[in-house]
C-alpha positions as CSV (number, residue, x, y, z in Angstrom):
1,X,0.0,0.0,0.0
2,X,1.0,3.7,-0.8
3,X,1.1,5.4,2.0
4,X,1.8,9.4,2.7
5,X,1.8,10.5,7.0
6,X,1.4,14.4,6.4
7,X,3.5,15.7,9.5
8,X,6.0,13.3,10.6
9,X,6.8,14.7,14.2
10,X,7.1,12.1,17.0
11,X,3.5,10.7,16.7
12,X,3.6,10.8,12.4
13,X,7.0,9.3,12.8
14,X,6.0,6.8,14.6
15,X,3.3,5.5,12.7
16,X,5.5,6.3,9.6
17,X,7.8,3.7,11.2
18,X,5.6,1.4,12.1
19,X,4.1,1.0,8.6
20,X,7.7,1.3,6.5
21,X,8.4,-2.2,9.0
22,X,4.9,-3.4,7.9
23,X,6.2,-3.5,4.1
24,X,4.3,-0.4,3.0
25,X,5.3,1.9,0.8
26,X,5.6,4.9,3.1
27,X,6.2,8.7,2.0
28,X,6.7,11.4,4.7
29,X,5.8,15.3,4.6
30,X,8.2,16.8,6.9
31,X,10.0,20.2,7.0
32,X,13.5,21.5,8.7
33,X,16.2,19.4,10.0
34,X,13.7,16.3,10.4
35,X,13.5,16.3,6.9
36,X,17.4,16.9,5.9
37,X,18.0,13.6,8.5
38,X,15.6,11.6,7.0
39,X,16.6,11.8,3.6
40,X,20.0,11.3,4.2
41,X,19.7,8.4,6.8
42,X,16.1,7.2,7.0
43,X,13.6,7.7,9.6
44,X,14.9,5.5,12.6
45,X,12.2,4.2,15.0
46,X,14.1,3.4,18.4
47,X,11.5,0.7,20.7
48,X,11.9,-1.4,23.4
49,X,16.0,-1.6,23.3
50,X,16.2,-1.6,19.2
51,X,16.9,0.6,17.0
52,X,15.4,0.7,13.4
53,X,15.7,2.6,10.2
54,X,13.8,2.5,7.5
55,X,14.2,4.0,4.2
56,X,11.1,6.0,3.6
57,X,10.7,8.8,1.2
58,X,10.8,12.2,2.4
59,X,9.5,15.3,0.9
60,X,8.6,19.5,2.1
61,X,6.5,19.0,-1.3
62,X,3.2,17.0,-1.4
63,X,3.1,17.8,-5.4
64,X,6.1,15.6,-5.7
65,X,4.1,12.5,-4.2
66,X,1.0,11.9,-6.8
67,X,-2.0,9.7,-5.2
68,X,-1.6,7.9,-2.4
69,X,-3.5,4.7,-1.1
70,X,-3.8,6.0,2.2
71,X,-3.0,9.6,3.5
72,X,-2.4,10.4,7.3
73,X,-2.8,13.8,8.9
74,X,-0.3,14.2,11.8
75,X,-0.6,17.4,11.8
76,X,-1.8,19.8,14.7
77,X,-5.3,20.8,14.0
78,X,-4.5,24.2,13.1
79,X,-2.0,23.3,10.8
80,X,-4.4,21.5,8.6
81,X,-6.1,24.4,7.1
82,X,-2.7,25.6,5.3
83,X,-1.9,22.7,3.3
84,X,-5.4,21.4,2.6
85,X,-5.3,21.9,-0.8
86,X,-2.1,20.4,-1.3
87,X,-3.7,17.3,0.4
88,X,-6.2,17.2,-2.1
89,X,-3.8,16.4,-4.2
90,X,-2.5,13.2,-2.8
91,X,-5.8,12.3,-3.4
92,X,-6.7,9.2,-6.2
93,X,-10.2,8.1,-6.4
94,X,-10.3,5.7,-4.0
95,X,-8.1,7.2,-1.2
96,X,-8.1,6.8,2.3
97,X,-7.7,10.3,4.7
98,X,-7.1,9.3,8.3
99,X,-7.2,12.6,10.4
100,X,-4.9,12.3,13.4
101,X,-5.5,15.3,15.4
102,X,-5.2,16.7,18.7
103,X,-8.9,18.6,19.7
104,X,-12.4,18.6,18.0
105,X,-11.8,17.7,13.9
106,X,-13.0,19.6,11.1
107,X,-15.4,16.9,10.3
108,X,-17.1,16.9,13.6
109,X,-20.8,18.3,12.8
110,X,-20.4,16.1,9.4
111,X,-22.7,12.7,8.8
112,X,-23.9,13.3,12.4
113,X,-27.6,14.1,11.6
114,X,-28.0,16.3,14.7
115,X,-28.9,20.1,14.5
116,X,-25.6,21.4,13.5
117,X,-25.1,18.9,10.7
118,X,-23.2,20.5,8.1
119,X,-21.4,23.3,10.3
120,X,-17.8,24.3,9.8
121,X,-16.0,24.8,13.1
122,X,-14.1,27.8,12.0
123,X,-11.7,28.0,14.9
124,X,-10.0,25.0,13.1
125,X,-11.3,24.8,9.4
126,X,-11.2,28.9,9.1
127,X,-13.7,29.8,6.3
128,X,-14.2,25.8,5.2
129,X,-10.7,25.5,3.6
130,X,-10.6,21.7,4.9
131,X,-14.3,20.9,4.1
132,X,-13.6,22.1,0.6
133,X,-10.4,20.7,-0.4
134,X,-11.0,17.0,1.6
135,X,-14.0,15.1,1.1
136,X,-15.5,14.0,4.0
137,X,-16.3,10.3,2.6
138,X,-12.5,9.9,2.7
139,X,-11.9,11.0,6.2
140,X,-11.8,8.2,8.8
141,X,-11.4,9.6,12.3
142,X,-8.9,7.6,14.8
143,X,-8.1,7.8,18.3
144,X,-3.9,8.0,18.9
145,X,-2.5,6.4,22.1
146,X,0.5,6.0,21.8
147,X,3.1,8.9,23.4
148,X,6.3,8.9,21.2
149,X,9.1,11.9,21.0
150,X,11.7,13.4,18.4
151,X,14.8,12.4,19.9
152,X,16.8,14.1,17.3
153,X,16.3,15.0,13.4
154,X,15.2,11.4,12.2
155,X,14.8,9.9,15.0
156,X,11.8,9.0,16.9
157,X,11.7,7.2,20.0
158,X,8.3,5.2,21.2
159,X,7.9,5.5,24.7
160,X,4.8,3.9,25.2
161,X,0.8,2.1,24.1
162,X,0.1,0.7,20.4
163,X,-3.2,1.1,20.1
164,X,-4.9,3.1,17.3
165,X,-8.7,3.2,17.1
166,X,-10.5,3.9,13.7
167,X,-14.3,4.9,12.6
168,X,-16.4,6.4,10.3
169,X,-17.5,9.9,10.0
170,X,-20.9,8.9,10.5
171,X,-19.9,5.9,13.3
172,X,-21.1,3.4,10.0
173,X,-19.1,-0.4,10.0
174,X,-17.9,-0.6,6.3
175,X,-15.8,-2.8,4.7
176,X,-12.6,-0.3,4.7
177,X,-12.9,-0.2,8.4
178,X,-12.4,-4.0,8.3
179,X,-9.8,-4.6,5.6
């Protein structure tokens, strides 16, 4: 699978990490010395006693990517609004957005079928940016546990939990949910 995690910090690196040992094709949209590190030497995951690196792409450019199979936000929430659009374009027609957030999402008052169905939360999608530039039948919410930390550029150490909940916008079991 084609994967791209959209803010590789310690929590994006981690799951970067744990994918790249899973066999997936793994991309990473990183910035600063973190990204200088890990295109020289790989993104090394250090758990448990080990240390691993694994050679994953990395990229300041999303237009360099193309579609991806899956894309992950690891991004604070109101970083998400800024790069939207260049989100959108990791997007095939079958892809996969997994919002990993701190806070309330963007999506939050979408497929809910209460009263405020519909309503942008503009203290983190300011004037709809998200809404408009990633569809909200791609998005599958999660839940992040585990607590991870940037021990230097490239290097992410796990300190603890690996479990990762996933659901549907609208709380629905579907078949991506289970594949």
């Amino acid at each position: 699978m084609k994967i791209c995690v959209v803010g590789a910090g310690a929590i994006g690196g981690l799951v970067a990490a744990k994918l790249a040992a899973l066999g997936h094709e793994v991309s990473v949209v990183v910035r600063g010395p973190h990204l200088a590190a890990i295109r020289e030497r790989g993104l090394t995951l250090q758990e448990g006693g080990t240390e691993r690196t694994f050679p994953v792409r990395a990229t300041d450019r999303m237009a360099e990517l193309g579609p991806e199979d899956l894309v992950i936000i690891g991004l604070k929430a109101h970083q998400v609004a800024g790069v939207a659009a260049d989100i959108r374009g990791l997007c095939g027609p079958s892809t996969i957005v997994v919002t990993a957030q701190n806070g309330i999402p963007w999506w939050y008052f979408f497929k809910s079928g209460g009263p405020h169905e519909g309503t942008i939360l503009e203290s983190v999608d300011p004037g709809g940016v998200i809404a408009k530039n990633i569809d909200v039948d791609r998005v599958l919410g999660s839940i992040i546990y585990p607590a991870a930390e940037i021990v230097s550029p490239g290097v992410i150490r796990h300190v603890e939990g690996d479990r990762i909940s996933l659901g549907e916008v609208d709380n629905s079991d579907t078949e991506r949910l289970r594949s």
